[in-house]
C-alpha positions, 0 to 999 in steps of 0.5 A: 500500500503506498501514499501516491500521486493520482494521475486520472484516478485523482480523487483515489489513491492506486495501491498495487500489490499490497504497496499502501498509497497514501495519494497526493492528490487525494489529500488535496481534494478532500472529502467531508470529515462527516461523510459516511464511507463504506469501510469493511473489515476483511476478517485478516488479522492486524498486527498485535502485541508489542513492535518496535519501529527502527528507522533506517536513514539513507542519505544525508540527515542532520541529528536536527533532522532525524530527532524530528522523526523519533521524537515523533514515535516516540510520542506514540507511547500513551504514557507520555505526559504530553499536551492535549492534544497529544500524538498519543491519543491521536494514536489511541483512535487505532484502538477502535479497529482492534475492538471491532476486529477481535470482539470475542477476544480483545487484542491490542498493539504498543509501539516502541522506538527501536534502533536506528541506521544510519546509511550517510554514504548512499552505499546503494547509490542515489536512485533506488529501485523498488527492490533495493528499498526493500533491501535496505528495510533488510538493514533493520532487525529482522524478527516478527515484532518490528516495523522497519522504516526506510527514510530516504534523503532529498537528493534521492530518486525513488522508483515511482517517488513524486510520480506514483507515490510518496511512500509505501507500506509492504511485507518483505516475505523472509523465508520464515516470516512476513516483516512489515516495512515502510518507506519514507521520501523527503520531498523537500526538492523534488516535489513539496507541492506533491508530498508536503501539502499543506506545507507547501503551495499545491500544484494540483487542485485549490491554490491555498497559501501553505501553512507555516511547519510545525518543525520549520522543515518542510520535507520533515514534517511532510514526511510525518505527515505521509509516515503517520498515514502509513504506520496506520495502515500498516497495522490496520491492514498489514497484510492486504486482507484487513480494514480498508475501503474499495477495491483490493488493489485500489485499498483507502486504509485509517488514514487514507480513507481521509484526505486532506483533512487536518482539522474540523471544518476542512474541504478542498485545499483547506486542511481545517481549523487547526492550533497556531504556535503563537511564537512561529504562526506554525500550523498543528494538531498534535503535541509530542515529547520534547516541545514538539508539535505535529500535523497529523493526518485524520483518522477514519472512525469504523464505529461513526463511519467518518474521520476523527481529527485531533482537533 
């Protein structure tokens, strides 16, 4: 499943072959946050029980840079004592799919920071293939309990990156196991008004001015935007078979299902009323560790059939 572009399919993101697209377009060109959508669970599991998200850097990320992202998952630990609205209990909201899916027999999932690669040498070069992400995902522990992540720096070239998608989730098939991996652009250089809207002027749809970053980077925080999408749909419908909206090859997940919605009252090239940092004038929705603050995507709800905002 993958966060994409959209090309004559620009109201829907295209997912091929279990690589979750989290569309561009379709954040842009936003439903109602009232809207009720048909959201199936398709009977597959979720992932469940205790995971820890590595990060594996490639290319060049300043230490600034690279504490954007963990502190980032870091805040997904609930007992943070953090602000509200806090990344935590944006994060809380997934519980419902959980309920839902074992009624009988409750599970639950916790998130943790795991370990982080730091690939600065571009050992693979600076223009990957599909495979070689992959490859790369295979750089972080491999047991059944991780989610490895692949950030890709700004000044490398993604098979499919700014033309079909901004990031993907997938299962590397291990001889043993299935070990589910995400992949990350910085779109700082190569497509801002693609991959960081609304933190960059759009080149599609409504033009609206962009809104001021939270962490003053706009490919950062674009790219919390687009991991948040897809750690969502990662562990909802990791395996393609689990909650998704639409056709199979074609899935809109928790947090895709919901573009381009930020805040209450939002529409198209409008991300919704959200909290303004009265030093910075940056736009968020979310508290973190550290001071941190976040935008984060909305969240569909299966027990309202709309999409939850953390504010």
């Amino acid at each position: 499943m993958a966060i994409t572009l959209a090309s004559k399919h620009f109201l829907l993101p295209i997912t091929l072959l279990f690589l979750v697209n989290v569309s561009v377009a379709s954040r842009m060109l936003v439903e109602s946050s009232t809207q009720s959508m048909t959201f199936q669970y398709h009977n597959g599991p979720l992932l469940s029980g205790g995971f820890s998200i590595n990060l594996i850097w490639y290319g060049n990320f300043k230490p600034t840079q690279r504490a954007i992202i963990s502190d980032f998952v870091t805040s997904l630990l609930p007992s943070r004592p953090e602000s509200q609205p806090s990344v935590a209990m944006w994060w809380s909201s997934i519980g419902k799919y959980y309920r839902l899916a074992n009624a009988k027999k409750p599970t639950s999932l916790s998130l943790s920071l795991g370990k982080q690669v730091i690939d600065g040498t571009y050992s693979l070069g600076k223009t990957l293939t599909s495979k070689q992400v992959e490859a790369l995902a295979a750089k972080g522990p491999q047991h059944p309990n991780v989610i490895n992540v692949v950030l890709t720096a700004a000044d490398v070239v993604v098979e499919g990156f700014c033309t079909s998608r901004c990031g993907t989730h997938r299962v590397s098939e291990e001889p043993t196991q299935k070990i589910p991996y995400i992949w990350v652009g910085n779109s700082e250089t190569q497509c801002p008004g693609q991959c960081a809207w609304p933190f960059h002027q759009p080149i599609y749809g409504p033009q609206s001015p962009p809104l001021t970053a939270p962490n003053n980077d706009v490919g950062l925080d674009g790219m919390v935007i687009n991991l948040a999408s897809l750690l969502a749909g990662t562990v909802t419908n990791p395996y393609g078979n689990g909650y998704f909206q639409g056709p199979k090859d074609a899935p809109l997940e928790a947090a895709s299902a919901c573009p381009g919605i930020y805040g209450k009252g939002a529409y198209p090239g409008y991300a919704g009323n959200l909290l303004v940092d009265a030093t910075t004038g940056a736009s968020y929705n979310a508290n973190g560790i550290n001071k941190r603050k976040y935008l984060l995507p909305a969240l569909y709800d299966p027990k309202t059939s709309s999409c939850s905002t953390p504010v």
